[in-house]
C-alpha positions as CSV (number, residue, x, y, z in Angstrom):
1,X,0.0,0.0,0.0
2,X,1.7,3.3,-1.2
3,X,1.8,6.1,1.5
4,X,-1.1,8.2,0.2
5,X,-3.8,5.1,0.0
6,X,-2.3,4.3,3.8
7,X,-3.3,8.0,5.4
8,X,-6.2,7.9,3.4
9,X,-7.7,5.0,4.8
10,X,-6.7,6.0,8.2
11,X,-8.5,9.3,8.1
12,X,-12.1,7.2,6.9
13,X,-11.1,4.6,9.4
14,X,-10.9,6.7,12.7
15,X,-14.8,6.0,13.4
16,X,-15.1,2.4,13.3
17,X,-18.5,0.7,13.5
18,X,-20.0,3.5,11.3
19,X,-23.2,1.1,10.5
20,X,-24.0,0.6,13.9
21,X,-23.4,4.2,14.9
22,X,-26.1,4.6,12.6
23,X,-28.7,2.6,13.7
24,X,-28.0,4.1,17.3
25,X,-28.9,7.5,16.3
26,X,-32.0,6.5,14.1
27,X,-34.7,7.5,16.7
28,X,-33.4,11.2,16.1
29,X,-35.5,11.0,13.2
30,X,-38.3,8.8,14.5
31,X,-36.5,5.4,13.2
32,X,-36.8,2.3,14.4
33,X,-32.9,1.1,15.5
34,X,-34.0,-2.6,15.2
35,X,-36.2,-2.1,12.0
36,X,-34.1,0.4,10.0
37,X,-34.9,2.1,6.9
38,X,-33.7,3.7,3.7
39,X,-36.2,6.8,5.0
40,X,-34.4,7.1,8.5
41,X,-31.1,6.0,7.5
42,X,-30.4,8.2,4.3
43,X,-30.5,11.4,7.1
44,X,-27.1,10.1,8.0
45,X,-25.4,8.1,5.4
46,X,-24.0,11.0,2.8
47,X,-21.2,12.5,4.4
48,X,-19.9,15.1,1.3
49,X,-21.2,18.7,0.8
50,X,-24.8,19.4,0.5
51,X,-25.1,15.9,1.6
52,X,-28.9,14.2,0.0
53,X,-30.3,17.8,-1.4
54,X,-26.6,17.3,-3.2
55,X,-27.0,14.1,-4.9
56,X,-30.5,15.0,-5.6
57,X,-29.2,18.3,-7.4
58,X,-26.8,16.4,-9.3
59,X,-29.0,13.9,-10.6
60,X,-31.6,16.3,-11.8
61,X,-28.7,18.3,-13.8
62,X,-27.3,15.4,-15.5
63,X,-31.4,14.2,-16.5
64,X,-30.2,10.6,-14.8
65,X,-32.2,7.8,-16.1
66,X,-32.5,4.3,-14.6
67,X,-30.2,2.0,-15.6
68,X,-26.4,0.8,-14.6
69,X,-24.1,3.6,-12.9
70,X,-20.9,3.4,-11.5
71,X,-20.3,5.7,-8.2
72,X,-16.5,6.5,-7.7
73,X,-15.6,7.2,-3.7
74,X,-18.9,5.5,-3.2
75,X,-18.1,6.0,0.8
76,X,-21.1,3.9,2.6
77,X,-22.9,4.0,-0.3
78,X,-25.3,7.1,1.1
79,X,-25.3,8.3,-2.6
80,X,-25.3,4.9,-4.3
81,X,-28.6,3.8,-2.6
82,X,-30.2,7.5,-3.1
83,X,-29.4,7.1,-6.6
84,X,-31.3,3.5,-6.5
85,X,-34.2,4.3,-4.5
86,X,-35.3,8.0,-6.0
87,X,-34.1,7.1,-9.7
88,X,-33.9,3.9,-10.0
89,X,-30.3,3.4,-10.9
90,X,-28.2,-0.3,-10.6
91,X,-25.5,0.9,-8.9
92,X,-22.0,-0.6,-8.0
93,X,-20.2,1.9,-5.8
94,X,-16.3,1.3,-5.4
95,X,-13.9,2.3,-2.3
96,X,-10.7,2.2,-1.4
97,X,-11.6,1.5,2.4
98,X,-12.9,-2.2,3.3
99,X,-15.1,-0.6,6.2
100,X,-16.6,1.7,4.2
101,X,-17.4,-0.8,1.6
102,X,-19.0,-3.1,4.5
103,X,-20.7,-0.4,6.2
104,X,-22.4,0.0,2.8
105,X,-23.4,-3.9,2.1
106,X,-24.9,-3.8,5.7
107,X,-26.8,-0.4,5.5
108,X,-28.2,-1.7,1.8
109,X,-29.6,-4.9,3.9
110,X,-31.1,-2.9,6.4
111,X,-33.2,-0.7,3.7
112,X,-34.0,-3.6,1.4
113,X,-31.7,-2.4,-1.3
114,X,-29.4,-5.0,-1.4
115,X,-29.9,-6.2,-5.1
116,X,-29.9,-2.5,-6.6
117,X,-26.6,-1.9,-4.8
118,X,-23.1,-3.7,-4.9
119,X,-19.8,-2.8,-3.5
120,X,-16.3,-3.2,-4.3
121,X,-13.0,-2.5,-2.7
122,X,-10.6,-0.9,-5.0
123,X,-9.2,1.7,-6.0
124,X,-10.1,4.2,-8.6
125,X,-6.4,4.7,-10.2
126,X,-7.5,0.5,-11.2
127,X,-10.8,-0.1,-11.7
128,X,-11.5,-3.8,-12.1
129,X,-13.9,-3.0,-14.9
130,X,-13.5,-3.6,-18.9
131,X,-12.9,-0.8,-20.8
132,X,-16.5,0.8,-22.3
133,X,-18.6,-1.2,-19.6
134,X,-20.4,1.5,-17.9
135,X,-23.3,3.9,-19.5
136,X,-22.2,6.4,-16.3
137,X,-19.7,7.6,-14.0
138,X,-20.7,9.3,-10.7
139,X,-17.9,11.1,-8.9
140,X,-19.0,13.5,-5.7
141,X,-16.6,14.3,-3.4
142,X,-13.8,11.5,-4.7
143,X,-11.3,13.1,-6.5
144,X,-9.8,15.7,-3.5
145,X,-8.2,12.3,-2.2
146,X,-6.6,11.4,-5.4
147,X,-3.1,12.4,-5.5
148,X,-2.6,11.0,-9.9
149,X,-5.6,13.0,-11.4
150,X,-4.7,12.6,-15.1
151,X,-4.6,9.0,-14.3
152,X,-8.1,8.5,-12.8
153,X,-9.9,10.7,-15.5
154,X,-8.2,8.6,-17.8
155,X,-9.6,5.5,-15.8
156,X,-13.1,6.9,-16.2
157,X,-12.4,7.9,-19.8
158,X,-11.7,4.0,-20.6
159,X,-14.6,2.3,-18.3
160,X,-17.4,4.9,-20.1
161,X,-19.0,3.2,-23.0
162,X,-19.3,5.5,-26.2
163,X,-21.5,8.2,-25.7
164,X,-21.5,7.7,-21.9
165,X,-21.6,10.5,-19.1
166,X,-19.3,11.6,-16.0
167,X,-21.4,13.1,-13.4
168,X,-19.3,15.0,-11.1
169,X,-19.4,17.1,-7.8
170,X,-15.7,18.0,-6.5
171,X,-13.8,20.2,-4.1
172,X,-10.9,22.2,-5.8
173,X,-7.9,24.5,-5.1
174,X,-9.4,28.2,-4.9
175,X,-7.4,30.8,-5.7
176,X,-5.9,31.4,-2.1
177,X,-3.7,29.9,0.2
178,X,-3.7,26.1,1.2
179,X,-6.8,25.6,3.1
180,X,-6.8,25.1,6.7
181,X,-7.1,21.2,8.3
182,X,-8.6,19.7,9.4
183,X,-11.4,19.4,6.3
184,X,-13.9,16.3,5.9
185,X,-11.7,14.9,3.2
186,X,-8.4,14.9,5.4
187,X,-6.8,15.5,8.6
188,X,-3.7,17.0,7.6
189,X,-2.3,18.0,4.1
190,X,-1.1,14.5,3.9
191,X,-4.3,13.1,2.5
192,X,-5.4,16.4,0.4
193,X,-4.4,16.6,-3.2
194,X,-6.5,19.5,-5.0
195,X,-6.0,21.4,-7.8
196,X,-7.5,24.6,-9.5
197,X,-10.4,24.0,-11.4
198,X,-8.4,25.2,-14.3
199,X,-5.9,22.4,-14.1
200,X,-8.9,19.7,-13.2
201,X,-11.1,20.4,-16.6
202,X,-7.7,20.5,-18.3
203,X,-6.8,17.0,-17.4
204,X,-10.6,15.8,-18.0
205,X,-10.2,17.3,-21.6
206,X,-7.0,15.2,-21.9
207,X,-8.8,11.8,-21.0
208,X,-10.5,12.8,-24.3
209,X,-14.0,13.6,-22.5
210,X,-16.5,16.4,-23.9
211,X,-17.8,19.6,-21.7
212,X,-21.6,19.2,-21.3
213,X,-21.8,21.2,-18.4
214,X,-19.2,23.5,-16.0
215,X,-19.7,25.2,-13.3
216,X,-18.8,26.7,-10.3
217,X,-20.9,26.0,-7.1
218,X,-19.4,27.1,-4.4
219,X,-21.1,30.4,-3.6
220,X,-24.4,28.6,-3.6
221,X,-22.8,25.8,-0.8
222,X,-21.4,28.6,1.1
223,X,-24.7,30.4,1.1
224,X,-26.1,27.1,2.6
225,X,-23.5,26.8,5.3
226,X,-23.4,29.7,6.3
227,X,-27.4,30.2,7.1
228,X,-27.2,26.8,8.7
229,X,-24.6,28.2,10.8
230,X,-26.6,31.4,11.6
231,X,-29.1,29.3,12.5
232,X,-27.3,27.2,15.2
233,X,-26.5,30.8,17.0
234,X,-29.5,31.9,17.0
235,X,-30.8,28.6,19.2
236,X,-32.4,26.8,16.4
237,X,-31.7,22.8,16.9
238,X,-29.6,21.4,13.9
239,X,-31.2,18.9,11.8
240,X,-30.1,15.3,12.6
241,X,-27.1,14.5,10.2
242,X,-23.6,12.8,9.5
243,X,-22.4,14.8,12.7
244,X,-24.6,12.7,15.3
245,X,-23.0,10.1,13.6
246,X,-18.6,11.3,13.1
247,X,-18.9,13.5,16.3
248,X,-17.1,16.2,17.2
249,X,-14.4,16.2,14.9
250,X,-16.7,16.8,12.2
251,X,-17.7,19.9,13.3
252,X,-14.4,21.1,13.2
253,X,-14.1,19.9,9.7
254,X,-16.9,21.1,8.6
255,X,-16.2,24.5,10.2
256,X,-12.8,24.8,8.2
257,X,-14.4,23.8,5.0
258,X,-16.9,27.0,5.1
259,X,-14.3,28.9,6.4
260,X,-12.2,27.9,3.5
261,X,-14.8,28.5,1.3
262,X,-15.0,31.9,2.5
263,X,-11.5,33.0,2.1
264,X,-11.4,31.5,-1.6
265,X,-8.9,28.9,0.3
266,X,-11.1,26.0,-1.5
267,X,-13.9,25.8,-4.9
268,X,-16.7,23.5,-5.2
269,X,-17.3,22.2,-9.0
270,X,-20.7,20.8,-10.7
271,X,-20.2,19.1,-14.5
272,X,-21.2,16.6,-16.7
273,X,-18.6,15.0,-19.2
274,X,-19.6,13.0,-22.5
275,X,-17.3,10.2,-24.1
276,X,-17.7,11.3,-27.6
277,X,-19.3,8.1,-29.7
């Protein structure tokens, strides 16, 4: 295991048990812990930006029909069985961390959406897929952790089938300084490889994949942070979330990542990429 993979799966790793955290914390949202379901869970199982209203977003910008999709950095498959239940998607979610990966086979039992959902632990610089095998590519929130970029567009580039679509949601470099740490994606620089948008859309040009849509998202996410945050000083209870489940160093995380969103330390991304036929 190379030294990047290694902190990597330390930093997801430093929460064991994250299923059963989750069905702990289910009666915050009137679950059942012994009777879970996708309803109850899926307040808790999408730890990226914008978390479900995110995905949701995503989907309806890329028009996502049912049918086969690959999810890159599927995490515990929050996303994967989102993407199943509301849109009826088959979806095979890879990760380079084993817990996450088991996490997401167990939470997909729980909710009954075992046979829409499948995951696989690998990693996304080698996809164990042939090349032109999958009609769409779902990245959100994956490629921040990947120190070879041009190699894993290039990966995505050879798994799409002809005429297939990259779906993607991303933190980049901003225009600032280095961002403070700890962020969600990483506890220290040692896990955190972004780049400027620039540099990102230049690589995914490179794979050989066409522009469908660009843009740049992150005063929209900020917006949304920040009344949240208003929201918690003025007494209002925060909606049950991820952070009843990853605890108090995910509010620090998550406290850095608006503030470097704020000082144009970090960018948040929205596209859609065709394979030309």
């Amino acid at each position: 295991m190379d030294n990047a993979s290694a902190v990597i799966r330390q930093h997801y790793t430093r929460h064991p048990e994250i299923a059963e955290r989750i069905r702990h914390v289910l009666p915050e949202v009137g679950g059942n812990s012994m009777r879970p379901t996708y309803e109850a869970v899926s307040h808790f199982d999408q730890f990226h930006l914008g978390a479900g209203d995110a995905t949701r977003e995503m989907a309806r910008v890329a028009e996502l029909q049912p049918g086969p999709l690959l999810d890159l950095g599927c995490g515990i498959g929050g996303p994967a069985r989102m993407l199943a239940h509301d849109f009826g998607c088959e979806v095979t979610g890879v990760d380079l961390t084993e817990s996450y990966c088991q996490a997401a086979l167990t939470l997909s039992a729980w909710t009954g959406l075992a046979g829409e959902t499948r995951f696989v632990c690998a990693s996304a610089l080698d996809l164990p897929f042939p090349d032109a095998s999958w009609p769409v590519v779902w990245s959100q929130h994956t490629a921040m952790n990947i120190p070879d970029k041009t190699r894993f567009y290039q990966e995505i580039a050879r798994v799409l089938m002809p005429g297939g679509r990259l779906v993607m949601h991303d933190i980049v470099a901003g225009t600032m300084r280095e961002p403070y740490f700890p962020v969600p994606w990483s506890a220290t620089p040692a896990g955190s490889f972004l780049l400027p948008a620039r540099q990102v859309h230049e690589r995914i040009v490179r794979s050989g994949l066409v522009e469908e849509l660009w843009r740049d998202v992150t005063t929209a996410a900020l917006a949304r942070m920040q009344q949240s945050k208003a929201e918690r000083a003025a007494g209002m209870p925060e909606p049950p979330g991820p952070h009843l489940v990853l605890g108090e160093d995910f509010k620090e995380m998550r406290r850095n990542l608006g503030r470097n969103m704020a000082e144009g330390r970090v960018s948040v991304v929205q596209a859609v990429w065709r394979k030309p036929e």
